[in-house]
C-alpha positions in Angstrom: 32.8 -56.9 113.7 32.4 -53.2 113.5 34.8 -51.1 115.7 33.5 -48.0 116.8 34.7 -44.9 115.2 36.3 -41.8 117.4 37.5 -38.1 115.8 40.2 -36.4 117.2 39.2 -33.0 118.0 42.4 -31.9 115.6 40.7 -33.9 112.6 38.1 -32.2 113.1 39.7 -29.1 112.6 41.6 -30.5 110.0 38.3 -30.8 107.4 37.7 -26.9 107.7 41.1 -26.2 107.7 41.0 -27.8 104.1 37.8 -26.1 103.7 35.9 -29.6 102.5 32.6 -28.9 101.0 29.7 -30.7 102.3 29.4 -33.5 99.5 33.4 -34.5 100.3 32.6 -34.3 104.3 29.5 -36.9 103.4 31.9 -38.9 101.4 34.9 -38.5 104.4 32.5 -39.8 106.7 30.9 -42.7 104.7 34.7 -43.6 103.7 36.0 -44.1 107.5 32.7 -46.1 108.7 33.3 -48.6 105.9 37.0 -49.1 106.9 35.9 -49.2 110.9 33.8 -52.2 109.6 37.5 -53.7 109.0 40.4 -51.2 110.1 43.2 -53.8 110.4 45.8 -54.1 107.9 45.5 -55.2 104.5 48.4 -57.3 105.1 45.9 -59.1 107.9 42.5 -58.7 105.5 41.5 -55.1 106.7 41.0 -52.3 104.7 44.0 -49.9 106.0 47.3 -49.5 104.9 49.8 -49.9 107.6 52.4 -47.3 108.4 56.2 -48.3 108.6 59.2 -46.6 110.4 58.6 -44.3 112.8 54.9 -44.1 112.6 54.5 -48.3 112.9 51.3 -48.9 114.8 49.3 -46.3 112.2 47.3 -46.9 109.4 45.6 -44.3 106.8 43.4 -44.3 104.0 42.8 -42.5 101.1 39.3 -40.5 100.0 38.4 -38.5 97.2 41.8 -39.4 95.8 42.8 -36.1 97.2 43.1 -36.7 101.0 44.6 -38.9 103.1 43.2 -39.6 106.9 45.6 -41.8 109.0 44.5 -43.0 112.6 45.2 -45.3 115.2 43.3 -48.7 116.7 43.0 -49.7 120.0 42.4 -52.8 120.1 41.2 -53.5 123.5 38.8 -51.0 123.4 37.8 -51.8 119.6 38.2 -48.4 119.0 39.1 -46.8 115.3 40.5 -43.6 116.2 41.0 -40.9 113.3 44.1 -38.5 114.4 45.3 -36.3 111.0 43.3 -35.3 107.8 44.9 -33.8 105.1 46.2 -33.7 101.2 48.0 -36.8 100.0 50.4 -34.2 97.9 51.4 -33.0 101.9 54.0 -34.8 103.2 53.6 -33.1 106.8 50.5 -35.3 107.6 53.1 -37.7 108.8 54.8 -34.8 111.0 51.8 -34.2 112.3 50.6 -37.5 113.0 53.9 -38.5 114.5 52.9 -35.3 116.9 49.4 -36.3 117.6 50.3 -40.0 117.9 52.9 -39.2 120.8 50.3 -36.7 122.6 47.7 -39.4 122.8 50.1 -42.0 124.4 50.5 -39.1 126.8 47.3 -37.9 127.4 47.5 -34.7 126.4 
């Protein structure tokens, strides 16, 4: 079952923001419809990696060996939502996606 794949408006700004060139955006976009064929858990045969501590309920994925893209599922809506894009060597993806996370939940 293939869940259907939403961008954050914020992701979205996060691939010119790390001024992707059009081959890696290609290769960004095949990467997350592959894993929204499976975006559960690897620990429950998906294809994400599940997030612990504070950010538990988030998975990510890597492409290009560079990035990292972490998002959310919601599950009754089969939805695959990407929140944060960004380098794997930047540890303030999590900031961030602890940030967007919250603002989601809230509506904002």
């Amino acid at each position: 079952m293939s869940w259907k794949l939403e961008w954050d408006a914020r992701a979205l700004k996060d691939i010119k923001k790390l001024k992707l060139n059009k081959h890696q955006i290609l290769k960004l976009k095949q990467k997350a419809e592959a894993v929204a064929e499976n975006p559960l858990p690897k620990t429950e045969g998906g294809l994400g990696e599940a997030l612990s501590g504070n950010l538990k309920g988030f998975l990510k994925f890597r492409f290009d060996n560079d990035y990292r893209v972490a998002y959310q599922l919601i599950i009754t809506d089969t939805v695959m939502r990407i929140l944060v894009i960004g380098l794997r060597s930047d540890k303030e993806i999590y900031h961030e996606l602890s940030k967007r996370g919250r603002e989601n939940e809230q509506g904002i």
